[in-house]
C-alpha positions in Angstrom: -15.5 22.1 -6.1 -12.5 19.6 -6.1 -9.7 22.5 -5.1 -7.9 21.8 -8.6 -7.1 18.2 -7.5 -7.6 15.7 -11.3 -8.1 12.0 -11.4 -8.3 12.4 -15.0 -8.1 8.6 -17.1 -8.7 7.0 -13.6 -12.0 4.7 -13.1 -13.3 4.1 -9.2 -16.1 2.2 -7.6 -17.3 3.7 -4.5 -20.5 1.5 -2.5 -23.1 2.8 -0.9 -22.9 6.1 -3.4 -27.3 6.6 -3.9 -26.8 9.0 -1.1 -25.2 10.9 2.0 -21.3 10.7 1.8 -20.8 8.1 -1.3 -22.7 10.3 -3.5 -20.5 13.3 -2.6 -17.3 11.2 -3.2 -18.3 10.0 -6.2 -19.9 13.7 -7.5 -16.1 14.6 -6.8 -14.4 12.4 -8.2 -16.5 12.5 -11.4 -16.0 16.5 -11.4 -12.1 15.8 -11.4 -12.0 13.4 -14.4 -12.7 10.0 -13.2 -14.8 7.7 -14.6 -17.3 6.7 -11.7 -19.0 3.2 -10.9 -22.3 4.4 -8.5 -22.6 1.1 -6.4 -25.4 1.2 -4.0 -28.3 -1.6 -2.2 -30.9 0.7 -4.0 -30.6 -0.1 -7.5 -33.2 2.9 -8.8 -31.2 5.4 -6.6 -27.9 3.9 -8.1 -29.1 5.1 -11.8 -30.5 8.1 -10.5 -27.3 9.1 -9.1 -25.2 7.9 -12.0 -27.8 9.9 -14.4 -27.4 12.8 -12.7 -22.8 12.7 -12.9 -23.5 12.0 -16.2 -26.1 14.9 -16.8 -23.9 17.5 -15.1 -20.9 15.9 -18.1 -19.1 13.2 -15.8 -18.7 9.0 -16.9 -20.7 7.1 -14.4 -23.4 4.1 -14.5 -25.2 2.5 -11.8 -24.8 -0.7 -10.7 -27.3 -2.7 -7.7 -24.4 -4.1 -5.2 -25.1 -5.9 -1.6 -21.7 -5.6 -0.3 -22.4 -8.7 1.8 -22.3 -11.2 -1.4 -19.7 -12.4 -3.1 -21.3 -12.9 -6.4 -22.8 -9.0 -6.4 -19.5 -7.6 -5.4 -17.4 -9.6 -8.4 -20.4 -9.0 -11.1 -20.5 -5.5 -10.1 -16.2 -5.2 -10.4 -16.5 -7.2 -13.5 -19.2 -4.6 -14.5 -16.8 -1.4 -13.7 -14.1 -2.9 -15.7 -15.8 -3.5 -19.1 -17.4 -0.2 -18.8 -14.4 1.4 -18.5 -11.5 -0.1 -19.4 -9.8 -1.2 -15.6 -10.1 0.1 -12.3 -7.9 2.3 -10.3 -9.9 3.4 -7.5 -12.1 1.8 -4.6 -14.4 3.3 -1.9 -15.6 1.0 0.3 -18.5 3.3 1.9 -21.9 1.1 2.3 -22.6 1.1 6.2 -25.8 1.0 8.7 -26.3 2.2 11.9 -28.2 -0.1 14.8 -28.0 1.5 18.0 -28.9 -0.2 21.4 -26.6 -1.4 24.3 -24.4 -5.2 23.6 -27.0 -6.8 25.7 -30.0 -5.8 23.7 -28.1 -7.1 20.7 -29.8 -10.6 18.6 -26.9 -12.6 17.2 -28.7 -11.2 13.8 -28.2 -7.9 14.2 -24.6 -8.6 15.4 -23.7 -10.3 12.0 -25.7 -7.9 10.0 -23.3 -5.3 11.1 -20.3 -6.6 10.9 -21.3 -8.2 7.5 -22.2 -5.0 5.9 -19.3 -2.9 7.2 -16.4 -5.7 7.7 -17.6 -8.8 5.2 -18.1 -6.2 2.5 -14.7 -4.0 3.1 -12.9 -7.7 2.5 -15.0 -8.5 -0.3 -14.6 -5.3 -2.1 -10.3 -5.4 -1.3 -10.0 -8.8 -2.6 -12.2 -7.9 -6.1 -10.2 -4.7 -6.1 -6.1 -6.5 -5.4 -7.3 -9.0 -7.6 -7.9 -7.0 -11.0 -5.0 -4.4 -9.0 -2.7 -6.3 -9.6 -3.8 -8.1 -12.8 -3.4 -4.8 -14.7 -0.2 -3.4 -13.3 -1.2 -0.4 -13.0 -1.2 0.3 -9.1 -4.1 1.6 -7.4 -6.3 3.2 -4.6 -8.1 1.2 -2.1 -10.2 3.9 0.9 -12.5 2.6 3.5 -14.7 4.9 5.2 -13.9 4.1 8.6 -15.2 6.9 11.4 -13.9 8.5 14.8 -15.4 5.1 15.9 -12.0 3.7 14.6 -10.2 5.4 17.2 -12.6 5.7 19.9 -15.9 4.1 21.6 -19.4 5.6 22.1 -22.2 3.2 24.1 -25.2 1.5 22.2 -22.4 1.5 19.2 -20.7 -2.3 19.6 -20.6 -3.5 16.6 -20.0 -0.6 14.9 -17.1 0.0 16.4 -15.8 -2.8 16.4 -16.1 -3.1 12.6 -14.3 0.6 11.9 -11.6 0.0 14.7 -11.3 -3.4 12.6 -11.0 -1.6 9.5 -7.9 0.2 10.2 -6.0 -2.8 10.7 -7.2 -4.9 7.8 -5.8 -1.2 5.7 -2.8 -1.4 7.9 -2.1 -5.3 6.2 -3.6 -4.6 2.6 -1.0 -1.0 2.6 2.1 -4.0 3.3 0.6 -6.3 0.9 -0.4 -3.6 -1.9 2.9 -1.5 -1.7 5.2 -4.1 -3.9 1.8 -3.5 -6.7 1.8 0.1 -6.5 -1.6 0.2 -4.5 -2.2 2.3 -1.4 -4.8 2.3 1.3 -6.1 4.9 3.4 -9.2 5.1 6.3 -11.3 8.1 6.2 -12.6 8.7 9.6 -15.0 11.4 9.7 -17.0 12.4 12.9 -20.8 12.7 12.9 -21.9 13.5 9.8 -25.8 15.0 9.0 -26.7 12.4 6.8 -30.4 9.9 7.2 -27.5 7.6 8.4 -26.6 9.8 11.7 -30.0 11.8 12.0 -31.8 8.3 12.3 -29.9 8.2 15.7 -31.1 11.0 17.1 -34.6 9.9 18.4 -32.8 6.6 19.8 -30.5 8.4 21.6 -32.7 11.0 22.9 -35.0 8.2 24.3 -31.6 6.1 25.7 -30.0 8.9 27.4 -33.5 10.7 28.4 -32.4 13.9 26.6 -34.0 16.3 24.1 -33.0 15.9 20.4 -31.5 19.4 20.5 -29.4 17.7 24.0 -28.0 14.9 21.7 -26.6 16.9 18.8 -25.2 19.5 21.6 -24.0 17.3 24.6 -23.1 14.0 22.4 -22.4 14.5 19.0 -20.5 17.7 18.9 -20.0 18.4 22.5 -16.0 17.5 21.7 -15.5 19.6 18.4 -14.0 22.9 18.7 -16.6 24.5 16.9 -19.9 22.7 17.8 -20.1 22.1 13.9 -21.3 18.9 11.8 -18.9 17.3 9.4 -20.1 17.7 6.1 -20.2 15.1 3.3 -18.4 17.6 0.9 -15.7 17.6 4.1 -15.2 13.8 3.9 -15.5 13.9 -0.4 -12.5 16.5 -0.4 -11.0 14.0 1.6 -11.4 11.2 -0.4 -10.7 12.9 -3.4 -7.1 14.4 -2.0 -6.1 10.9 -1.1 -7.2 9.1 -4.3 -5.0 11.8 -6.4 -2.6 11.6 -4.0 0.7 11.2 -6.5 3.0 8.6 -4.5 2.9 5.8 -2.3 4.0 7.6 0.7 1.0 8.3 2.1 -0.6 4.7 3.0 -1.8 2.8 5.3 -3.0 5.8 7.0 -6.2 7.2 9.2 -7.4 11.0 8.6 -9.9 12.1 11.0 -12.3 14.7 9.7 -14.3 15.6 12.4 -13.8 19.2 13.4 -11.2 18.4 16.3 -13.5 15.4 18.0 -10.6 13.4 18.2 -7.3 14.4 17.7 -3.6 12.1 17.3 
C-alpha cells in the first residue's frame, strides 16, 4: 500500500535495500511510480530484490555498493543515471549494529561504524548534490537516522554518535540544497524487528543479565505507548510521504517513528 501518494517519472537510489527497511522503501516507492536503484553490500540479494520490484511490474536493477568507497558509491550513481535517465531521489539507509560499552571498543570497530553510517551518508550526498544540481531538476536527499539521533542508549557509542551526527550534516545539506530545489529529511524510527535489531537481543540479554523476553519488554519498548515494534512498512510510508512531499517547506527536518519512544 503507498496511501495514494505517486512518485511517478521520479528515479531514487536507496542503500542497503537487500533487506529489512531499504527493501520496504524501495518496494514503496517502486509501487508509486518511481523507478528504483536496489543498492546493497550483498550483490546477489541486490538482484534478487530488484527481480522481484520488477516481477511484481515496478523499474528497478541491482547494483553491489560499499557505502564506505568512493569509487562504488560514484560507479553505482553513474549506474542509476544511465539506467534511468537522472536521479531525483536518495536513501541513505546501509547501517550495522556493534554493541558493547566505549571501553570494549577496538579503534576498528570505531571506524567501521562511523564509516558505514557517517562516511557513506557524505559520500552518497555529494554523488547525489553533484548530479542534483547538474540536472536542474531539484531533488530528495533522506537519511535514515533513528531515535538514537535524539537520544542515547549504553553499549550504542558510535552509533549514536553517527545518527545524532546525521541530523546536522541534513540540517547544512537542507541550507545548501534549498537555492537547487533539493530537500533533506532524517527518518528516525525506534526499534525496528529487523536481523539488524533482533541480532541485539542475545547481547543485551547477556550485558544487562536479563531474559530476551526482558529486553524487548524493559528496553526496547518499555517507552512506547503501546509496547509495539516499529515496522519497516511504518518507516517505508515514511519515506515515501517525504520523497513525494510537493514543496520545499518541509526540510531539513527529523520525523520520529517510533510509537511515542521519543517525543519533541
Amino acid at each position: 500500500m503507498n496511501g495514494g501518494q505517486r512518485l511517478d517519472g521520479k528515479v531514487a537510489l536507496v542503500t542497503g535495500a537487500a533487506s529489512g527497511i531499504g527493501l520496504a522503501i524501495a518496494q514503496a516507492y517502486a509501487a508509486a511510480g518511481c523507478a528504483v536503484a536496489v543498492a546493497d553490500l550483498n550483490r546477489p540479494g541486490a538482484d534478487a530484490a530488484a527481480g522481484a520490484i520488477a516481477a511484481a511490474g515496478g523499474r528497478a536493477i541491482g547494483m553491489a555498493m560499499d557505502v564506505t568507497d568512493e569509487a562504488q558509491v560514484e560507479a553505482g550513481f553513474d549506474a542509476c543515471t544511465a539506467a534511468f535517465g537522472g536521479i531525483d531521489i536518495v536513501v541513505s539507509n546501509a547501517g550495522i549494529q556493534i554493541v558493547k560499552p566505549v571501553h570494549e571498543f577496538s579503534f576498528e570497530e570505531w571506524r567501521r561504524m562511523i564509516g558505514i553510517h557517517l562516511d557513506g551518508a557524505f559520500l552518497c550526498t555529494r554523488a547525489a548534490l553533484r548530479r542534483m544540481y547538474a540536472a536542474g531538476r531539484g531533488g530528495c536527499v533522506l537519511y535514515m537516522g533513528s531515535v538514537h539521533s535524539k537520544e542515547a542508549s549504553a553499549l550504542k557509542g558510535p552509533y549514536v554518535a553517527a545518527k545524532h551526527a546525521l541530523v546536522g550534516l541534513a540540517k547544512t545539506v537542507a541550507k545548501e540544497g534549498g537555492p537547487h530545489g533539493v530537500r533533506t529529511n532524517v527518518i528516525c524510527p525506534g526499534f525496528v524487528k529487523t536481523p539488524l535489531v533482533l541480532a541485539q537481543i542475545p547481547e543485551l540479554a547477556r550485558r544487562h543479565g536479563l531474559s530476551e523476553d526482558e529486553v524487548v519488554r524493559t528496553i526496547m519498548l518499555k517507552d512506547t505507548v503501546d509496547n509495539v515494534f516499529t515496522t519497516v512498512e511504518d518507516v517505508a510510508q515514511t519515506a515515501l510521504f517525504l520523497a513525494g512531499f510537493p514543496t520545499d517547506a518541509l526540510t531539513g527536518q527529523s520525523v520520529i517513528v517510533s510509537h511515542g519512544w521519543h517525543m519533541e
